[in-house]
C-alpha positions as CSV (number, residue, x, y, z in Angstrom):
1,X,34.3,47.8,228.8
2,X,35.5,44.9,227.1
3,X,35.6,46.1,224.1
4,X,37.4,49.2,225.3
5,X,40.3,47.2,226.9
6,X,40.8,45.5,223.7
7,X,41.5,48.8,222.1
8,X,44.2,49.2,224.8
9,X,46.1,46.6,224.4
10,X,46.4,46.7,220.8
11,X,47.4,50.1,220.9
12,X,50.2,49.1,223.1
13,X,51.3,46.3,220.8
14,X,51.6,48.5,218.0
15,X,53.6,51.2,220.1
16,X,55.8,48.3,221.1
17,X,56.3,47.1,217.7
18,X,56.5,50.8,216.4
19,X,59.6,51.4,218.9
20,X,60.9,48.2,218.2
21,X,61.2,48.6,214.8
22,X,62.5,52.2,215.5
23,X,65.3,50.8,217.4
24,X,66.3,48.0,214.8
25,X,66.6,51.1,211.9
26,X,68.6,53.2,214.1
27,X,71.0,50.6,214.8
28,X,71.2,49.4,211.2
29,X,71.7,53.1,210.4
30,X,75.0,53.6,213.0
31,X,76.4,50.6,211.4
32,X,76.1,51.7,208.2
33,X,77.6,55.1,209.0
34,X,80.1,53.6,211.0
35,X,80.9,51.7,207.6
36,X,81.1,54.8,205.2
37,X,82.9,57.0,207.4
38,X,86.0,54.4,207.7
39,X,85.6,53.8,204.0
40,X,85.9,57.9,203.5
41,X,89.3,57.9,205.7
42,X,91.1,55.7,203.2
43,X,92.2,57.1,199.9
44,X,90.4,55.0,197.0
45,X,93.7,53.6,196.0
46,X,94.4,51.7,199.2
47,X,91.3,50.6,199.2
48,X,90.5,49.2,195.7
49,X,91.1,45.4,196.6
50,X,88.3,45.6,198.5
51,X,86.2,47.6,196.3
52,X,86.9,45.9,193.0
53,X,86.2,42.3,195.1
54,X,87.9,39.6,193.2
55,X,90.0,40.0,190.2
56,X,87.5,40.2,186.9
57,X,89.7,38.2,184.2
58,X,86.8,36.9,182.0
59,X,87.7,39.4,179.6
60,X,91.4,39.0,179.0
61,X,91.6,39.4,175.5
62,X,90.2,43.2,176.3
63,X,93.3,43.6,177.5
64,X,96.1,42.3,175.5
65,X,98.4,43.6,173.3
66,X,97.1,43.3,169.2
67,X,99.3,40.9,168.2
68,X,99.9,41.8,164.5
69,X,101.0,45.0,165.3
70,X,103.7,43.2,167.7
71,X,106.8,43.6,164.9
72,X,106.7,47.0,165.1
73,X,109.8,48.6,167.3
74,X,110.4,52.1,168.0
75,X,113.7,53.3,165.9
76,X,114.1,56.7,165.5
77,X,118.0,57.1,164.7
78,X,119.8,58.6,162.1
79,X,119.7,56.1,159.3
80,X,121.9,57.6,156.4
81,X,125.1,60.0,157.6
82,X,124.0,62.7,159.6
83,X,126.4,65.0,160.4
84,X,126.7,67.0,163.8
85,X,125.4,70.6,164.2
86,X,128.4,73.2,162.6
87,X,130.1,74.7,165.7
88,X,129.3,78.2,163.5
89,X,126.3,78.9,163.6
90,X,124.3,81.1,161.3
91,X,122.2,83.1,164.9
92,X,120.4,83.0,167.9
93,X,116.3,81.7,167.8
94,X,114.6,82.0,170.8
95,X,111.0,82.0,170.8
96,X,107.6,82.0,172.9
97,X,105.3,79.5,173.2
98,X,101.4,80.0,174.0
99,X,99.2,77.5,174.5
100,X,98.5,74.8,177.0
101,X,100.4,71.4,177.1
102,X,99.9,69.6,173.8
103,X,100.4,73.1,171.8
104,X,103.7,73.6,174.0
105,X,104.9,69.7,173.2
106,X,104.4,70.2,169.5
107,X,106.0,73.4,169.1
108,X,109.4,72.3,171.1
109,X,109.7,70.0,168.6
110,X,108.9,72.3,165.5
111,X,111.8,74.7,166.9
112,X,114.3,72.2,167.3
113,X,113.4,71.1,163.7
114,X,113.9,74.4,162.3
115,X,117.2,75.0,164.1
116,X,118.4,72.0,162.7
117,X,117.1,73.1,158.9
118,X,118.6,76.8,159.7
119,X,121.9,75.8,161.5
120,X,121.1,78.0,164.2
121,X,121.1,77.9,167.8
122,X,118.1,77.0,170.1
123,X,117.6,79.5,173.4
124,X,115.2,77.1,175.8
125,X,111.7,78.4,174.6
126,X,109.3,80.3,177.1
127,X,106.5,79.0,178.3
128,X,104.1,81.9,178.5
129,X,101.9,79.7,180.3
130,X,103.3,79.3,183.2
131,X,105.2,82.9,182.7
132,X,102.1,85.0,182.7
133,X,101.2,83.8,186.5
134,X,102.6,85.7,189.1
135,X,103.9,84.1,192.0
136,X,103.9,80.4,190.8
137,X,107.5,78.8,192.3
138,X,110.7,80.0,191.9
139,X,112.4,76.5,192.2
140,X,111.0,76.4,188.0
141,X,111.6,78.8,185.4
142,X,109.5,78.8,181.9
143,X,110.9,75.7,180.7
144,X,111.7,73.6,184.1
145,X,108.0,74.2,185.0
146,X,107.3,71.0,182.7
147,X,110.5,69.5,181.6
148,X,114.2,68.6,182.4
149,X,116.0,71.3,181.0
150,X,119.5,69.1,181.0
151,X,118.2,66.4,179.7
152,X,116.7,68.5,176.6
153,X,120.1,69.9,176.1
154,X,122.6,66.7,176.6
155,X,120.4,64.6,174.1
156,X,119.8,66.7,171.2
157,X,123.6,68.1,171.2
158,X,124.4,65.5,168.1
159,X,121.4,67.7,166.5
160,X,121.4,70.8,167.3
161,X,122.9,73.3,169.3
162,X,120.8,74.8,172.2
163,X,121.6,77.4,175.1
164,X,119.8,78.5,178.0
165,X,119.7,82.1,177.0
166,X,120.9,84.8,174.7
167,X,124.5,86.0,175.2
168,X,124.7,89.0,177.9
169,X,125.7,91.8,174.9
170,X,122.3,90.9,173.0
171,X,119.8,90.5,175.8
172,X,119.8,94.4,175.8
173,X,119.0,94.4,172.4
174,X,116.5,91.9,172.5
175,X,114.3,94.3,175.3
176,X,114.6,97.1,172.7
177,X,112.7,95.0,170.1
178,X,115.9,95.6,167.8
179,X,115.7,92.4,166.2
180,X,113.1,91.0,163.7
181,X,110.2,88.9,165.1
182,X,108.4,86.2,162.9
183,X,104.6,84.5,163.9
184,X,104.3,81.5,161.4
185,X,101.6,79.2,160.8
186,X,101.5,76.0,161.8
187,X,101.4,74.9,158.0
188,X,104.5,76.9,157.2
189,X,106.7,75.4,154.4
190,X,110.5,74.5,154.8
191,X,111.2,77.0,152.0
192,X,109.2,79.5,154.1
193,X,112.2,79.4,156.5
194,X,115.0,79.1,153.8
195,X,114.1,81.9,151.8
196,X,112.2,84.9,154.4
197,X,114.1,83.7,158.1
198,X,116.9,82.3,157.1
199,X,118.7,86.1,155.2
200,X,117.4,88.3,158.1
201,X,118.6,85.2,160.5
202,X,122.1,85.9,159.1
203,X,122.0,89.8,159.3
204,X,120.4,90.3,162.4
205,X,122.3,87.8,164.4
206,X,119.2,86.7,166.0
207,X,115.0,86.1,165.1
208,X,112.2,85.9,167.6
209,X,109.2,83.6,166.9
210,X,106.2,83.7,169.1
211,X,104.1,80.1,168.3
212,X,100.4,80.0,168.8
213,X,99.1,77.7,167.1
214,X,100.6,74.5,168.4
215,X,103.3,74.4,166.0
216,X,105.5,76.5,163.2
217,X,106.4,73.3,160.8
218,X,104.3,71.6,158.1
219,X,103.4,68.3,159.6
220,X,104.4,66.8,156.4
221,X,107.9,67.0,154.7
222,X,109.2,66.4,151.2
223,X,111.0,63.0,150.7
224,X,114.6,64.2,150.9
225,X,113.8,65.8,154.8
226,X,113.5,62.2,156.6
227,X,115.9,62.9,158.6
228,X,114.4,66.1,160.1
229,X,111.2,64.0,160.8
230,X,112.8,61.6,162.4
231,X,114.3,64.1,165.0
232,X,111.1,65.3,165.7
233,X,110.5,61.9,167.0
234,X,113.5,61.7,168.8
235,X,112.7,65.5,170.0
236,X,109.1,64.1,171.5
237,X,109.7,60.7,172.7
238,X,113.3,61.2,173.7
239,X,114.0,64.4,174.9
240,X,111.7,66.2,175.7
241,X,111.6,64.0,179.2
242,X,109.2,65.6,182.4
243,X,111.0,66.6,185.2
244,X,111.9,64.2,187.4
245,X,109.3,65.2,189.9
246,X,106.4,64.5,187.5
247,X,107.6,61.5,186.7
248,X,107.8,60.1,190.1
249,X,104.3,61.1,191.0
250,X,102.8,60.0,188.0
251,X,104.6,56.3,188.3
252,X,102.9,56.2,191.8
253,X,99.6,57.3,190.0
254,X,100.2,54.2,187.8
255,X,101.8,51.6,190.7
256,X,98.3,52.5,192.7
257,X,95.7,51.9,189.2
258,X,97.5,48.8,189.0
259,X,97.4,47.5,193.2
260,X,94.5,45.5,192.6
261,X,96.7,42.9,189.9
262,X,94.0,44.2,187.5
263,X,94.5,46.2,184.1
264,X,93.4,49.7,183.5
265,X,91.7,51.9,180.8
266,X,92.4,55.7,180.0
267,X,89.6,57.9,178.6
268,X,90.2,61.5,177.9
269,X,87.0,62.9,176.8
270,X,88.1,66.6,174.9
271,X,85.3,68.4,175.9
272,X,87.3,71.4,175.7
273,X,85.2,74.9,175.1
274,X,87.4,75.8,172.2
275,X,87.3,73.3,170.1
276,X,83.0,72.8,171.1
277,X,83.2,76.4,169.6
278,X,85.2,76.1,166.9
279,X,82.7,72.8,165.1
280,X,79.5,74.3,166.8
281,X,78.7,71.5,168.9
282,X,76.7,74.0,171.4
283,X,73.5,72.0,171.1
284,X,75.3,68.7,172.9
285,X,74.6,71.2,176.3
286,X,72.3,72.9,178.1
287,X,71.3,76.0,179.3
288,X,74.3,78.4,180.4
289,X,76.9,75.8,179.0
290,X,75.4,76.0,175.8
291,X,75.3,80.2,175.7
292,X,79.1,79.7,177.0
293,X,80.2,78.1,173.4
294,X,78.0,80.1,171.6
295,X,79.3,82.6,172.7
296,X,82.8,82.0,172.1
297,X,82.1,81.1,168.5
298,X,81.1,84.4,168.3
299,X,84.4,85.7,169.2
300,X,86.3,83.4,167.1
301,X,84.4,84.6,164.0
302,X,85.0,87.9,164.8
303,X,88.8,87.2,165.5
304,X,88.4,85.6,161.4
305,X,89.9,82.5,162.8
306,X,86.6,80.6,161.8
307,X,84.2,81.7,158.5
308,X,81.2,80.0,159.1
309,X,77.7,81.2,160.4
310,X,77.7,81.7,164.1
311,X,74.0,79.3,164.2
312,X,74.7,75.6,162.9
313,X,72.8,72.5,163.6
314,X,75.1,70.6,166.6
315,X,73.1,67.4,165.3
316,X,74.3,67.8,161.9
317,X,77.7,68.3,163.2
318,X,77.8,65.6,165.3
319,X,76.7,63.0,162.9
320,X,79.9,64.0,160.7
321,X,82.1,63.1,163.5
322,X,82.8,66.8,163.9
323,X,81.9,66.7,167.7
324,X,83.5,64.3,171.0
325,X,82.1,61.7,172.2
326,X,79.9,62.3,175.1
327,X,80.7,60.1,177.7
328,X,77.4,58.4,178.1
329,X,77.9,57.5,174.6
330,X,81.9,56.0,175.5
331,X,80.2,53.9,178.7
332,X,78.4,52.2,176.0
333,X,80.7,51.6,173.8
334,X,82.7,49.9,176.8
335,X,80.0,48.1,177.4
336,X,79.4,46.8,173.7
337,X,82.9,45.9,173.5
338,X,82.3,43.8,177.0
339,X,84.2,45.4,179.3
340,X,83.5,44.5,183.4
341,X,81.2,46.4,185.6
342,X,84.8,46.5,187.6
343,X,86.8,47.5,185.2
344,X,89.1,50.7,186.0
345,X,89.2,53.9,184.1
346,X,91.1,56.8,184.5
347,X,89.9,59.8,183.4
348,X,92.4,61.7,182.3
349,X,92.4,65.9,181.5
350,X,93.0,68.9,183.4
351,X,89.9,70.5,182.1
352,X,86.4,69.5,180.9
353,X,83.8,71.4,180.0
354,X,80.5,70.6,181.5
355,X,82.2,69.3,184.7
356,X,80.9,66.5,186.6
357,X,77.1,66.8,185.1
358,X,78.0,65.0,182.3
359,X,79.9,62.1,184.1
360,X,77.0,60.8,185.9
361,X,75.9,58.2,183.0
362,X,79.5,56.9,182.3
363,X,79.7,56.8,186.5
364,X,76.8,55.2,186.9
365,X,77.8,52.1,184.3
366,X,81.4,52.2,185.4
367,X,81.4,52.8,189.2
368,X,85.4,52.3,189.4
369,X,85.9,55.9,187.6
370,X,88.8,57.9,188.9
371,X,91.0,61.1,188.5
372,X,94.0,62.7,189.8
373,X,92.3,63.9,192.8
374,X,91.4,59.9,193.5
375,X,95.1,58.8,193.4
376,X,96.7,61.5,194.9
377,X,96.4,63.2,198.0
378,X,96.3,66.7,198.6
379,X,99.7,67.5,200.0
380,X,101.2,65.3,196.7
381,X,100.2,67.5,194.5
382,X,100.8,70.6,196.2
383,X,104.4,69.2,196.1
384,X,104.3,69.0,193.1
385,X,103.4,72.7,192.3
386,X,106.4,74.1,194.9
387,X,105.9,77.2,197.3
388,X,104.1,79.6,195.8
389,X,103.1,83.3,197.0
390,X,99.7,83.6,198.3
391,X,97.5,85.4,196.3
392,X,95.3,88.5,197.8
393,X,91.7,87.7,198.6
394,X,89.1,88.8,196.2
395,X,86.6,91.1,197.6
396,X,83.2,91.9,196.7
397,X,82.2,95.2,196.7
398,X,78.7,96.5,197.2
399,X,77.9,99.1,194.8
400,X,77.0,102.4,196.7
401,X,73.6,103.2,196.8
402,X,72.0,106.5,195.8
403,X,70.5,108.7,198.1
404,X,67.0,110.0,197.4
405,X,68.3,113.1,195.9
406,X,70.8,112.0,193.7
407,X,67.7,109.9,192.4
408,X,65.6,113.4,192.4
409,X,68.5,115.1,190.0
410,X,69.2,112.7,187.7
411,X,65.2,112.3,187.2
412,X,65.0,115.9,186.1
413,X,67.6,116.0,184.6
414,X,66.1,113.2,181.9
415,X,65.1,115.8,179.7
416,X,62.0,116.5,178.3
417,X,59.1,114.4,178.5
418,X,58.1,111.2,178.0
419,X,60.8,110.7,180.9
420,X,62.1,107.4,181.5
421,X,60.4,105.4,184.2
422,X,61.9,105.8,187.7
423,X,64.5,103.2,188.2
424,X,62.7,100.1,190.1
425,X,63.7,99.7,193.7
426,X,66.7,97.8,194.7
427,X,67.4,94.2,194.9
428,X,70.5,93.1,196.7
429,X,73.2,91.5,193.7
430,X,74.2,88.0,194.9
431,X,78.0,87.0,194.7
432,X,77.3,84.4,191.7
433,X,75.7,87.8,189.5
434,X,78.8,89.6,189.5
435,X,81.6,86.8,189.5
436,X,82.6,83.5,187.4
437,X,80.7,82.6,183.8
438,X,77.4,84.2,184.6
439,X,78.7,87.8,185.8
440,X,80.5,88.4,182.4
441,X,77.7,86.6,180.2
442,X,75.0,88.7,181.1
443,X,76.7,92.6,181.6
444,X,79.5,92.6,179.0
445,X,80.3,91.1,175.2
446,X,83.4,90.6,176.1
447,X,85.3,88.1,178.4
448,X,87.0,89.1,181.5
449,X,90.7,89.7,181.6
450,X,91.9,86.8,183.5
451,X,92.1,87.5,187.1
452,X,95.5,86.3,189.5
453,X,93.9,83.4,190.0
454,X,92.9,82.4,187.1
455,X,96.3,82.6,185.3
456,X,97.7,80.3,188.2
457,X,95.1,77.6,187.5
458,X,95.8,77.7,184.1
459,X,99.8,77.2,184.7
460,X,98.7,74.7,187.3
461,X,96.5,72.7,184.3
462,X,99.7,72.2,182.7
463,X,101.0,69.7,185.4
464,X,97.7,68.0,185.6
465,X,97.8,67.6,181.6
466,X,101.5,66.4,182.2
467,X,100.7,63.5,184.8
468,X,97.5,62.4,183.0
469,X,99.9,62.0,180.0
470,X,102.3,59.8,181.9
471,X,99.1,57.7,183.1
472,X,97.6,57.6,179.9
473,X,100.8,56.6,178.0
474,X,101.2,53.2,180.6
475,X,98.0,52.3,180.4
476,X,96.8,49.1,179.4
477,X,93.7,50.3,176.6
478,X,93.9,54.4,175.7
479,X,90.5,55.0,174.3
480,X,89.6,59.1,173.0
481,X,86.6,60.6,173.0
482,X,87.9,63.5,170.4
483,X,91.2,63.3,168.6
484,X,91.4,64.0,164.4
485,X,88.7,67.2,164.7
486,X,90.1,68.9,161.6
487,X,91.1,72.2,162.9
488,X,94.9,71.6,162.5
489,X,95.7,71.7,166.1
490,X,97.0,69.6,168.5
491,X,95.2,67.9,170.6
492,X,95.9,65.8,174.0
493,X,94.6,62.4,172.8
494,X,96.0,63.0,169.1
495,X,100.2,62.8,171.3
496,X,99.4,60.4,173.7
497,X,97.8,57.9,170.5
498,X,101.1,58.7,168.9
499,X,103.4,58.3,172.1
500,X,101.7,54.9,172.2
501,X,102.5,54.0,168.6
502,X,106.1,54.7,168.9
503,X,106.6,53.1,172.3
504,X,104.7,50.0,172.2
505,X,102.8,49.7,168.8
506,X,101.1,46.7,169.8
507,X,99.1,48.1,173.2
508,X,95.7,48.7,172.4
509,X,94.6,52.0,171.5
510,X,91.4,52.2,169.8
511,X,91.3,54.6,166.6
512,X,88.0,54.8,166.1
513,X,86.0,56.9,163.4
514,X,83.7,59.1,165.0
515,X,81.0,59.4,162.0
516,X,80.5,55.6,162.1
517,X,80.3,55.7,165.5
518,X,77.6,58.2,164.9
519,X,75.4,56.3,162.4
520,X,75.4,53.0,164.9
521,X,73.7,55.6,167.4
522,X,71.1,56.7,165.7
523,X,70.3,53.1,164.8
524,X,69.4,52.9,168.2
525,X,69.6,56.4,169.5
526,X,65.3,56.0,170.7
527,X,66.7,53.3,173.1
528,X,70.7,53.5,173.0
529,X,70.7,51.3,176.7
530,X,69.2,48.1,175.0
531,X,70.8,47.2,171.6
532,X,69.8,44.7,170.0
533,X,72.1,42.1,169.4
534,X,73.2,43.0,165.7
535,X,74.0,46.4,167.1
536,X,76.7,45.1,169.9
537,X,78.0,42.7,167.0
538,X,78.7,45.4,164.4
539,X,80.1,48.0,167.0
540,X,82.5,45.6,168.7
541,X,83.6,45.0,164.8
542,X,84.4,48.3,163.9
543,X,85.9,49.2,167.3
544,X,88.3,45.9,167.4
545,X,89.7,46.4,163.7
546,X,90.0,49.8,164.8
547,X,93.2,48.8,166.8
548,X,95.3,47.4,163.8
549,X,95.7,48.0,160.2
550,X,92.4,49.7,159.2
551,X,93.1,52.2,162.2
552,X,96.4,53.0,161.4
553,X,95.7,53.7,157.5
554,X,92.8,56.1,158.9
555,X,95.6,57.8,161.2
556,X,97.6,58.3,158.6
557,X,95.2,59.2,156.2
558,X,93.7,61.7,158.6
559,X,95.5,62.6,161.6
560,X,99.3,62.6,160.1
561,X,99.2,65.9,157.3
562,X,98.1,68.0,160.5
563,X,100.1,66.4,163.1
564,X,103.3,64.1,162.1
565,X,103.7,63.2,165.9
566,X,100.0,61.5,166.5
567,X,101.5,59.0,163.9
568,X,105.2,58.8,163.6
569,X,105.3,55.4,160.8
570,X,106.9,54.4,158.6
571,X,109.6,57.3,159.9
572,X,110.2,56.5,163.4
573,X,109.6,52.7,163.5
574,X,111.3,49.4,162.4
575,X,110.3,45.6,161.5
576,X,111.8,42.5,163.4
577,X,110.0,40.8,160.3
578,X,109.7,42.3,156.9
579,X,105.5,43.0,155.8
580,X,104.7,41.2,152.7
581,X,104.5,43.8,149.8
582,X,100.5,42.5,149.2
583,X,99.7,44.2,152.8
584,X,102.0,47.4,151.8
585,X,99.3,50.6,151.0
586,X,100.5,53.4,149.4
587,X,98.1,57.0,149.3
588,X,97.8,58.8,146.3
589,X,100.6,61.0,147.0
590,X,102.9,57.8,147.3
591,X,103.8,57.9,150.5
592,X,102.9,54.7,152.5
593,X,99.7,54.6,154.6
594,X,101.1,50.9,156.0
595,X,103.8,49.6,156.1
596,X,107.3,51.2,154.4
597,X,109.1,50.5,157.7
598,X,113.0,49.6,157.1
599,X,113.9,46.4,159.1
600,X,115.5,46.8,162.2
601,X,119.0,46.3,162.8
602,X,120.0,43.0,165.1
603,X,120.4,44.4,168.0
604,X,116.8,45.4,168.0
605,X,115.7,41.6,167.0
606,X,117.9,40.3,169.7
607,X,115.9,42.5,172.4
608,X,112.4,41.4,170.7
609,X,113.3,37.7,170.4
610,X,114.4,38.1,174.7
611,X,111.0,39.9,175.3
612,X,108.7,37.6,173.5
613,X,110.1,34.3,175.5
614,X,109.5,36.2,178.9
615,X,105.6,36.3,177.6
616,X,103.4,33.9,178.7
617,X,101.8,31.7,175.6
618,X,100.7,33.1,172.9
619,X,98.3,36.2,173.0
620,X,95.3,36.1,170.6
621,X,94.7,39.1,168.2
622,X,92.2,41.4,167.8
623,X,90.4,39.4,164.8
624,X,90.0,36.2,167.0
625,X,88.6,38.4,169.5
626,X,85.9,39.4,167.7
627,X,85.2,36.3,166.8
628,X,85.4,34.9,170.4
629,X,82.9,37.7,171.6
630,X,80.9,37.3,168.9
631,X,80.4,33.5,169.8
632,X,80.0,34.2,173.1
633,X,76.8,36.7,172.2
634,X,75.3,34.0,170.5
635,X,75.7,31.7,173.2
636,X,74.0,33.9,175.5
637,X,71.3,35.1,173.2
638,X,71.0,31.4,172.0
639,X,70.4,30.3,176.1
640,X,68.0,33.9,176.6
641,X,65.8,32.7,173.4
642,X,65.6,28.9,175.8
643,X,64.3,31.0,178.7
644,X,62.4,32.9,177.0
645,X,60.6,29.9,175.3
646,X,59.9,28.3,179.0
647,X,58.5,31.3,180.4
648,X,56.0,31.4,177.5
649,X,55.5,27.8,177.1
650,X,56.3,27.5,173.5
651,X,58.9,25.8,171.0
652,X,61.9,26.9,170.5
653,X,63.4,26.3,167.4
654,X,67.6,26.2,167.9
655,X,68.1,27.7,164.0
656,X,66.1,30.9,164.3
């Protein structure tokens, strides 16, 4: 009985301690839900003082401008006499532009080039973009969808003359296809235009060009065309200005990155399909993702627009700097370089293949990761598109089953035997079979025509691609995961790189060479999360010179003969302070690589001089950065060698 009773009672402890302890775990659990749901009413950007904690200023010099590069002033005027555009003109040019937004932004500034070159007038060019959706706002036309159409006009009219259309008595002409119609490359010469456009140009009155290819202009021109390069510059950075709209929202998108009083980093990470296809970088995926870009390789050998085998080795590809960055692989980087656990990156593209898969790793190092969708709120950005007229619902339709006789007829009518098996019996077909990426994968060679829908998304990625340029542009460190991939066309990290160099040389913008990058990873590829020491130190070298001289001769070694505008120097720039002729590099062709800038006129100095007493001391450059971090990594690998010699009770000698 005893014994019995004792049983009892500590079964009824337990029961008491098993309800207490139920009790304490639901009440931590309200608490904590309490917490997150007030935490998912506020928008991240009112809330990042109190997610970022104190301000992280350990490392500043990640931040700050590269100091050498600090002479360097954006100066893209006339410099020799430039005469205005002849009030008789030799005809019309209006043209259409495909392509999404860093095709359309190269090719403005091709057209205004080559009506300069032609002395002809400029119609506003079409954006078939946002022209082949249906619906999208009427408060924009082609060219309003993306920029100020007044502004475009007002500040080229000392270069060229441009109207909003074609006169009334040729617009009939122009529907009958009466007039000739031209589709250059984007490697078409000057002469190109001044011996085959230029005679029917003064015949017919007016020329059509449709651009494709992200441009109709050779990036680089002979010696004696400076001047047209130069308003290419003044084209891009100047007028070609986003309508006012844009611009508002993305200053709020940059006001909100920066409420915390800390600095920001951009990262656009390229992972577009088309250009995975075009180097064969399928084998960076998996599964469907990879069969996606396989198989629009395919298509693009078949279209002749690539001659190489549809199978290649991704690996090999990769390890020639022919494929992005993955952005595991960037987090690392950021990470060798030093950057905060806190730090804040914006991510910036309207479209990424992979989707949000592959962000987990660079998430994971780099909580602080955020989009458009992060800054701005829904009704923002719907704002921003305008009314537009709802689209129809798509249905899906259940294919009509066959009655058991139909089944009966066709199986005698299957002609002599063997027969075909009967067919097996039916399976219902689930919505995902028959719509999006695996409906057209499996049943058809082909890709779909693009539906309603999709056409609106894709004029709707053009105002994403616009404010992640005006984010990316103001931010404090740009760094690309895929610019200078050797296909000839433009690319989004390619303009903003060169929209940075013009406006504010000296901001850090890493220009980093993919194929060393490449060779540091597979140094360490086995166990790419724990470098050793010697691995951090080299990468932090390469990526820091990356941001001056050696980074700029690689641009303009690499990047300029396929697109002037990711590197506008010497053309578009000026010295406060002449370069000494020992740091002036000329390429074989004789064209500067660095340096060749003229000086800048004094009204220029003035405005530096002004600027650089505002600044607060003096801001180290990128070579005494290295040096600090690299002092600093021997200090800490220095005081882990002590520990390490306590823990195991042994000597410790200070120079091993």
């Amino acid at each position: 009985m005893v014994f019995r009773s004792r049983i009892k009672w500590i079964a009824l402890l337990v029961l008491i301690l098993s309800v207490g302890s139920l009790v304490v775990h639901l009440s931590i659990t309200k608490s904590s839900g309490v917490q997150l749901a007030s935490y998912a009413r506020d928008s991240l950007w009112q809330d990042f003082d109190s997610l970022l904690g104190s301000q992280d200023f350990r490392n500043k010099h990640l931040w700050r401008p590269v100091k050498s590069l600090e002479t360097l002033q954006p100066y893209a005027n006339p410099r020799n006499s430039y005469p205005a555009p002849s009030s008789k003109s030799n005809g019309f040019i209006y043209a259409k532009i495909f392509g999404g937004f860093d095709k359309i932004r190269s090719s403005i500034c091709d057209l205004v080039t080559i009506s300069r070159l032609l002395n002809a007038t400029l119609i506003i060019p079409e954006l078939q973009e946002s022209l082949r959706s249906k619906g999208i706002s009427n408060k924009f036309k082609s060219f309003s969808y993306l920029y100020d159409e007044e502004q475009f006009i007002s500040f080229l009219k000392n270069d060229v003359i441009i109207a909003k259309a074609l006169p009334e008595s040729l617009k009939a002409a122009r529907k009958r296809n009466e007039f000739p119609l031209f589709k250059p490359k984007n490697s078409a010469s000057p002469n190109y235009y001044l011996e085959d456009v230029l005679p029917k140009l003064k015949k017919a009155n007016v020329i059509g060009l449709i651009v494709s290819d992200g441009g109709c202009l050779q990036s680089t021109l002979p010696a004696s065309m400076l001047e047209l390069q130069r308003l290419r510059c003044r084209v891009a950075f100047h007028a070609l200005q986003l309508r006012s709209e844009i611009q508002v929202l993305g200053k709020k998108m940059v006001d909100r990155l920066r409420k915390s009083g800390q600095p920001f980093l951009s990262y656009h990470p390229g992972l577009l399909r088309d250009k995975l296809a075009y180097h064969g970088c399928a084998e960076l995926f998996q599964d469907l993702h990879s069969e996606l870009i396989q198989h629009r390789r395919a298509q693009m050998i078949k279209q002749k627009f690539i001659s190489e085998e549809l199978i290649v080795d991704s690996r090999v590809r990769r390890d020639k700097g022919l494929c992005p960055l993955m952005p595991e692989e960037v987090g690392i980087l950021l990470k060798a370089l030093g950057y905060s656990q806190k730090a804040i990156i914006y991510l910036a593209g309207s479209e990424m293949f992979g989707g949000q898969r592959v962000l987990i790793p660079l998430r994971a190092m780099f909580p602080n990761l955020v989009d458009r969708t992060s800054l701005c709120s829904t009704e923002e950005l719907s704002e921003l598109v305008g009314p537009e007229t709802p689209l129809p619902e798509i249905t899906f339709e259940m294919p009509t089953r066959k009655s058991d006789k139909q089944l009966k007829e066709e199986w005698n009518k299957a002609g002599t035997r063997p027969r075909p098996l009967p067919p097996p019996p039916d399976r219902p077909i689930y919505q995902h079979e028959k719509e999006g990426w695996y409906g057209w994968l499996t049943e058809n060679d082909t890709e779909p025509t693009p539906s309603p829908i999709d056409l609106r998304n894709q004029a709707h990625r053009l105002l994403w691609d616009a404010l992640d340029f005006v984010v990316s542009v103001e931010a404090d460190v740009f760094f690309p995961g895929f610019n200078n991939d050797g296909s000839g066309l433009p690319d989004f990290s390619s303009l903003v790189m060169g929209q940075r160099l013009y406006e504010r040389p000296s901001s850090r913008t890493y220009r980093l060479d993919r194929k060393v990058i490449q060779e540091f990873f597979n140094i360490t590829r086995k166990d790419m999360y724990h470098p050793n020491r010697n691995w951090t130190v080299h990468v932090r070298k390469h990526l820091n010179s990356s941001l001056g001289e050696s980074g700029l001769i690689r641009q303009s070694m690499l990047s300029k003969p396929r697109l002037f505008l990711s590197h506008p120097l010497p053309e578009c720039s000026c010295r406060t302070s002449p370069l000494e002729d020992s740091r002036k590099i000329r390429g074989d062709d004789g064209r500067f690589l660095y340096g060749g800038e003229d000086e800048c006129p004094r009204w220029i100095k003035s405005a530096g001089v002004e600027k650089s007493q505002t600044d607060d001391g003096d801001q180290p450059d990128y070579e005494h950065d290295l040096l600090t971090e690299q002092s600093e990594t021997e200090e800490e690998f220095a005081k882990s060698k002590v520990a390490s010699a306590f823990d195991q009770d042994e000597e410790w000698d200070p120079n091993d």
